[in-house]
C-alpha positions as CSV (number, residue, x, y, z in Angstrom):
1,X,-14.7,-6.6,-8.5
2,X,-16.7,-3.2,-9.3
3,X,-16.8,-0.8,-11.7
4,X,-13.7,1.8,-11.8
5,X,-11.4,-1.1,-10.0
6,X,-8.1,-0.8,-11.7
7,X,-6.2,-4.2,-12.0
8,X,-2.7,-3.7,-11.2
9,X,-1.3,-7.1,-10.7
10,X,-2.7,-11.2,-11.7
11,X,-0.3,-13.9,-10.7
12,X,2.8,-12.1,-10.1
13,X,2.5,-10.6,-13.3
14,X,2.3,-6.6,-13.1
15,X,0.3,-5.2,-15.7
16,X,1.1,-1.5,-16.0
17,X,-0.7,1.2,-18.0
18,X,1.1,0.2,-21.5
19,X,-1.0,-1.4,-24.3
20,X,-0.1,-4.7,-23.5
21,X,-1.3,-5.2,-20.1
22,X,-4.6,-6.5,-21.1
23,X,-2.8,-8.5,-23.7
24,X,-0.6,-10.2,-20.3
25,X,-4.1,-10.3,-18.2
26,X,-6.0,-12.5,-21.2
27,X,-3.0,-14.4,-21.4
28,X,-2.7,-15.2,-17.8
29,X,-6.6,-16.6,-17.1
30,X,-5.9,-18.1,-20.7
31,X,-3.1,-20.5,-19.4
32,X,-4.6,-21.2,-15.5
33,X,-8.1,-22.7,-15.9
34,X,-9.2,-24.0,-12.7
35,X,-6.7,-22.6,-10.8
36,X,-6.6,-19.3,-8.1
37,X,-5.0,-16.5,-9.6
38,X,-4.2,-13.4,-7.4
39,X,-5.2,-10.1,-8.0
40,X,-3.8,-6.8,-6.9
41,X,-7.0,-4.2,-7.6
42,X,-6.9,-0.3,-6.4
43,X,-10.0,0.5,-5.7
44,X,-11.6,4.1,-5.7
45,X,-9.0,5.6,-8.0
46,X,-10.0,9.2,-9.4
47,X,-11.1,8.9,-13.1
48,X,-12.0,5.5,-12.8
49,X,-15.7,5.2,-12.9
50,X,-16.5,5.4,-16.2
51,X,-13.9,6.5,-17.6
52,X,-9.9,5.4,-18.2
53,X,-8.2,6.3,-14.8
54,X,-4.6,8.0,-14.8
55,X,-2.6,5.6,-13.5
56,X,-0.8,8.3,-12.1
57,X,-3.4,8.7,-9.8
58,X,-3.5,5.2,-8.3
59,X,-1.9,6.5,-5.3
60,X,-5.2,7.7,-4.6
61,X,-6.9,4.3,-4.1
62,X,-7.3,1.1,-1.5
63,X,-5.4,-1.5,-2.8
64,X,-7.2,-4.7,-2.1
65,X,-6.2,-8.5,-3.2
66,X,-8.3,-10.3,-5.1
67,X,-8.8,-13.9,-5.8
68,X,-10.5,-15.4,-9.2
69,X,-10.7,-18.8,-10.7
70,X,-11.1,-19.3,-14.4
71,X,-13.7,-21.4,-16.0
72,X,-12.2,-24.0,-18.1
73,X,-13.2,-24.0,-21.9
74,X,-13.9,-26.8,-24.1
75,X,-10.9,-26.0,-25.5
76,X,-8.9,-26.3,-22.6
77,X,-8.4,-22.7,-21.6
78,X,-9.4,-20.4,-18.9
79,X,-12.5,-18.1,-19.3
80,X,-13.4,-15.0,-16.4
81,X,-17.0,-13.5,-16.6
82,X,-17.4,-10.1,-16.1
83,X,-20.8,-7.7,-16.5
């Protein structure tokens, strides 16, 4: 993933641009440790370096599919890393 990508889909789930699509994302990883979760990233959406993107503008991206792994925890759930 880089900088800007906007995260549109993990696992069937589809996140959309209300508050509780992180809240869905976390939950997902949280619940599949060790196992591949697809992603559906747009990539190259305007407003999204640095800034929030318009999800009305995700039109104007590549979509691109994505694969990640979590990291299990001590505790038994799923971790991603990202800088």
């Amino acid at each position: 993933m880089r900088q800007g990508d906007v995260v549109t889909r993990i696992g069937g789930v589809v996140l959309g641009a209300d508050p509780g699509g992180v809240e869905r994302f976390v939950e997902k990883v949280k619940v599949n440790p060790k196992r591949a979760l697809p992603l559906e990233v747009v990539r190259g959406v305007k407003g999204g370096e640095g800034k929030s993107p318009d999800f009305s503008d995700l039109a104007s991206g590549e979509r691109l599919s994505l694969t990640i792994s979590p990291a299990e925890m001590p505790d038994g759930t799923g971790r991603i890393g990202m800088c």
